[in-house]
N, C-alpha and C positions, 0 to 999 in steps of 0.2 A: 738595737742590733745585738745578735748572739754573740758569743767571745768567737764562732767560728771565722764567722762574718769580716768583724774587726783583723782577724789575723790574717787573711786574705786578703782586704784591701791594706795593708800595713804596706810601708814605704819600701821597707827591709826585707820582707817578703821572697823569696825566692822564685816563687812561682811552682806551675807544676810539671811544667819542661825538662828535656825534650821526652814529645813521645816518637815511640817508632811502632810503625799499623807492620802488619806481614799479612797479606791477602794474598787467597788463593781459592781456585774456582774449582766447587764440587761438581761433580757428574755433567760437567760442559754446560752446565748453566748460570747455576748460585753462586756468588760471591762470598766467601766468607771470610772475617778479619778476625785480628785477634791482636792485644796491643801486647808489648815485649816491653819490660824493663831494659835499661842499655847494660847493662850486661849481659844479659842474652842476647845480643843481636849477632856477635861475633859469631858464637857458640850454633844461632842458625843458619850463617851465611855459608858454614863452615860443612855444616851437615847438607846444606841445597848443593854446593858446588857437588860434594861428596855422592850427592844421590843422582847428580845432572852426569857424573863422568859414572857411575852402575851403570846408568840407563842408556847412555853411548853404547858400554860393551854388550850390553844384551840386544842391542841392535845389530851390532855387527855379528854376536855370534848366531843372531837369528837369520841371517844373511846367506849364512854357510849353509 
């Protein structure tokens, strides 16, 4: 076995947890993912809420 190998299956091992996927659908078809470090996940939770309340108001001002 490589020393990769061995460090992997180690008892002590951490693992490579957790992941977090962010998917989101191109041109109303394709799926596309992309994995985030957990410290960005806040950082895009933050920026979707952000972009979901623009897109409210230019609904509504598209209303008028």
């Amino acid at each position: 076995m490589r020393e990769a190998e061995l460090r992997v299956h180690a008892a002590d091992y951490p693992g490579h947890g957790p992941r977090f996927l962010w998917t989101r659908t191109v041109r109303g078809r394709k799926t596309r993912g992309r994995q985030l470090v957990a410290e960005k996940v806040e950082k895009v939770r933050r920026e979707l809420e952000a972009y979901q309340e623009f897109a409210s108001l230019v609904e509504q001002i598209a209303e008028v």
